[in-house]
C-alpha angles and dihedrals in degrees: 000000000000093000145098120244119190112204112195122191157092118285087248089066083063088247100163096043096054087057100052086048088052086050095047090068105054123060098228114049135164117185116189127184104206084207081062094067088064089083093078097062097090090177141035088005093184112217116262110259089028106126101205126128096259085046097057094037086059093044083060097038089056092044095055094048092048089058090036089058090045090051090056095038086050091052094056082055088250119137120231135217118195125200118195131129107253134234127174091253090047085057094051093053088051090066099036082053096037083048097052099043090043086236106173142209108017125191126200126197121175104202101192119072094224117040106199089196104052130036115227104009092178092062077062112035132333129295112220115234116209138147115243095251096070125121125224084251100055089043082061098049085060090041094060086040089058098040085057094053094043091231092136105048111141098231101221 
């Protein structure tokens, strides 16, 4: 799998789990949390949901290295799964970023049905649909089966 998928969601929708089961199937496998990408800010790290100037320079600053990272990842023939908790102007800079770097294809899934941060998260990826009762694994399991379909391509 030589694409980019972005997983949005809460960590009560499993979201880290189902990515380590996604990565589990595919040889190659590169899982970034774009949180994770906070920890290079050693000065002024802005909270998340702050709109400020620094805050939204180091929204964008996380986001280009994420996809930075992916081009790089893609071109080593590796896939690349990507975790961060969406906005409309996140997803904007996912497609400015994805344009620039010519990272393609690109994949969202919303995993969690109400997205209190965009407004109608199925005109822009897929919403995955599950009982409560499903596992990581069998979230998974949808997730390969709508990438497969391309029912879930950013359109940049």
């Amino acid at each position: 799998m030589q694409q980019v998928l972005l997983l949005s969601g809460t960590e009560d929708s499993d979201i880290s789990a189902v990515a380590n089961a996604l990565c589990e199937r595919f040889d190659k496998m590169l899982l970034l949390r774009v949180a994770d990408m906070n920890q290079f800010i050693q000065a002024g790290l802005q909270e998340i949901g702050v709109v400020t100037t620094s805050a939204i320079e180091q929204k964008i600053l996380g986001i280009r290295n994420s996809i930075s990272i992916a081009a790089n990842a893609i071109d080593m023939r590796y896939g690349v799964i990507i975790i961060d908790y969406l906005d409309e102007m996140s997803i904007e800079i996912y497609k400015t970023e994805c344009l620039k770097l010519n990272v393609a294809p690109v994949h969202l899934i919303f995993l969690d049905r109400l997205s209190p941060t965009i407004s109608n998260p199925e005109s822009i990826g897929h919403v995955l649909e599950y009982n409560m009762e499903s596992n990581p694994v069998e979230k998974a399991d949808q997730i390969q089966k709508i990438i497969g379909s391309n029912q879930s391509l950013l359109t940049t």
